[in-house]
Residue, then its C-alpha position, 0 to 999 in steps of 0.5 A: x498463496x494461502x499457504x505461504x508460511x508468516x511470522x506471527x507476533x503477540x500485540x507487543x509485537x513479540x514473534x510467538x510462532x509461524x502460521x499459513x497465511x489462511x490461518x493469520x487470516x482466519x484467526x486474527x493473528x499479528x502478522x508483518x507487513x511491508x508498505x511503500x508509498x511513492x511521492x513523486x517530485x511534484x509531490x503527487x502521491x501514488x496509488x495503485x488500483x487493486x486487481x478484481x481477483x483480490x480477497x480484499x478490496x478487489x477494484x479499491x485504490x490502495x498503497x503504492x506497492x505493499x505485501x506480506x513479509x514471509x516467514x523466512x524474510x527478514x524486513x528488507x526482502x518486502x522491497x521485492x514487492x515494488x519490484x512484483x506489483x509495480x515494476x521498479x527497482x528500488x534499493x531498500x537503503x534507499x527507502x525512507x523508514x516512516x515508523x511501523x504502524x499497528x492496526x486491525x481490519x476485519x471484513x467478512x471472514x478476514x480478521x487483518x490485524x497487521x505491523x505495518x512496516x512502512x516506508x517512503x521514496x520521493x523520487x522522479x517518475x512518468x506513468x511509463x516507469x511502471x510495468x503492473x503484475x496484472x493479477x494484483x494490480x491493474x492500475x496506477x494513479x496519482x493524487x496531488x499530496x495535499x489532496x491526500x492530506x486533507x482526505x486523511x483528516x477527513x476535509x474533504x470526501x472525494x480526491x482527483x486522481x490522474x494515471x492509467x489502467x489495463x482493460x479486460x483487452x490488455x488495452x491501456x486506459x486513461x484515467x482523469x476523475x474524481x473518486x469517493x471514499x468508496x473506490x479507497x482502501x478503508x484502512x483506518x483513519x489513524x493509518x492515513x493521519x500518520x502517514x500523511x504527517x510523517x510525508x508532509x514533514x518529510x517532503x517540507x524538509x526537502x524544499 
């Protein structure tokens, strides 16, 4: 994986060249990134819980399904991440573009400076839909959206998620609590204020 070849941009998101994925990370280069986020019709926000074999954020609740878009792929090949991460079959032109957000993570030696391509499905779904690639994530929770909202925008510190994970046995467990701002991604506040707004517009045009 480390070698998996990525397009590489300058901060105008001009492509400049092709680098591994090892050197974007060491380096600090600009890379492309697929996000989708799934809202269920309930509007429960969806997240997944990241393996412990992870670089980054091993254990941490994070974006429904996300990855990187490789070298020879164009924008519409990240939907295959939905399909390896979480199991579902999703058609991208289905896919609702919510914008491309720019933003720099550096933890340890691992300098994350990403084009988030992001988009959004709103759709019916029961824990029973998904079926988790166990080296990248081993759980699937939900938290009521409005709960994500006030989170991203930082009225309250702590959110109550509802959903499963896989035991060290392969046993399935229920979860049902409430978790910190330590147990979530710490992708920068702008990130999650943008995309709670755009959801929050997309979901009232729906009602």
């Amino acid at each position: 994986m480390k070698n998996e070849l990525l397009k590489i941009f300058d901060q105008a998101y001009k492509e400049i060249g092709v680098a591994t994925r090892q050197q974007v990370h060491a380096v600090g280069h600009w890379h492309e990134t697929f996000h989708c986020w799934i809202v269920g019709k309930e509007k429960e926000e969806y997240f997944q819980l990241r393996s412990s074999l992870k670089d980054m954020y091993p254990n941490l609740l994070d974006i429904t399904a996300a990855g990187h878009i490789l070298a020879n792929e164009e924008m519409k090949d990240g939907i295959r991440e939905v399909k390896e991460e979480i199991g579902l079959e999703l058609n991208y032109n289905k896919l609702t573009k919510l914008g491309v957000i720019p933003y720099s993570v550096k933890k340890g030696n691992i300098i994350d400076n990403e084009f988030a391509n992001v988009f959004l499905v709103v759709g019916e779904y029961t824990f029973d839909d998904f079926a988790l690639q166990l080296e990248e994530v081993v759980g699937l929770v939900k938290v009521p959206f409005q709960q994500f909202y006030d989170y991203s925008f930082h009225r309250i510190h702590s959110i109550n998620v509802t959903g499963f994970k896989i035991g060290e046995n392969g046993e399935k467990l229920n979860i049902d609590e409430e978790v910190s701002i330590d147990k979530i991604v710490p992708h920068v506040p702008a990130y999650y204020q943008e995309i709670a707004t755009k959801i929050l517009k997309h979901i009232e045009r729906k009602d």
